[in-house]
C-alpha positions as CSV (number, residue, x, y, z in Angstrom):
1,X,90.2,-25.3,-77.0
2,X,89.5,-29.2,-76.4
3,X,86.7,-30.4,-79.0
4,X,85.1,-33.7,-78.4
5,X,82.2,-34.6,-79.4
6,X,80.4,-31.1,-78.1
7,X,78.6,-30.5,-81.4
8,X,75.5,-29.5,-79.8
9,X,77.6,-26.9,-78.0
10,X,80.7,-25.7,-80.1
11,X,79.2,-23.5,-82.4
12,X,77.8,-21.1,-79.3
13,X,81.1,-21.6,-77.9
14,X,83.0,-20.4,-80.9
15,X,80.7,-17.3,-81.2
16,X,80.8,-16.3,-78.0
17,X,84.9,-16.1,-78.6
18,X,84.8,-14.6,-81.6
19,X,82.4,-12.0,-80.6
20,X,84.3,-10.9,-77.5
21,X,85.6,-7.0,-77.5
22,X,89.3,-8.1,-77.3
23,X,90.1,-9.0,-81.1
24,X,93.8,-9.9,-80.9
25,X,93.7,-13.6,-80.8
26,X,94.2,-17.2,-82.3
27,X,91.8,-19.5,-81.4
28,X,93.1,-23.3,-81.5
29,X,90.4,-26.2,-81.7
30,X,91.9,-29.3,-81.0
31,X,89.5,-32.0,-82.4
32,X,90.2,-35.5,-80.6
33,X,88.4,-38.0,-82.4
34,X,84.6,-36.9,-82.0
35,X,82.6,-39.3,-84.0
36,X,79.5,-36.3,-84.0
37,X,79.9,-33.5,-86.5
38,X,82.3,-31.4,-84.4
39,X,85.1,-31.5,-86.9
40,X,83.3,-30.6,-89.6
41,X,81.7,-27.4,-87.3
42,X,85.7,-26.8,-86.8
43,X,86.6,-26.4,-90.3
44,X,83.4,-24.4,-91.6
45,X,84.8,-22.1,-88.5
46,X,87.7,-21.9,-89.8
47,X,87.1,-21.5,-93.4
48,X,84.5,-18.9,-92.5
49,X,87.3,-16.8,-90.3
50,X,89.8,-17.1,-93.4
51,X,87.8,-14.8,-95.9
C-alpha cells in the first residue's frame, strides 16, 4: 500500500485491513518520503503485528 503523507488516514486504513475476515496476508506499506508522521504510524504497525 502507497503511504504518503496520509497520517490523518493510515491508521483507519490499516485497521480496516487487519480486521478483515480473510487472515492470510502480508500487508506492504511503502512509505515515500512523507514529511507527517506516517512512517512512524508504519513502524508502530508493524512492531505491534510482530508480537
Amino acid at each position: 500500500m502507497p503511504v504518503y503523507n496520509v497520517e490523518r488516514y493510515l491508521s483507519k486504513c490499516i485497521d480496516s485491513i487487519i480486521n478483515q475476515s480473510y487472515k492470510n496476508l502480508e500487508i506492504i506499506l511503502v512509505n515515500d518520503g512523507s514529511v507527517d508522521s506516517s512512517g512512524e504510524i508504519c513502524e508502530a504497525y508493524s512492531k505491534k503485528i510482530r508480537e
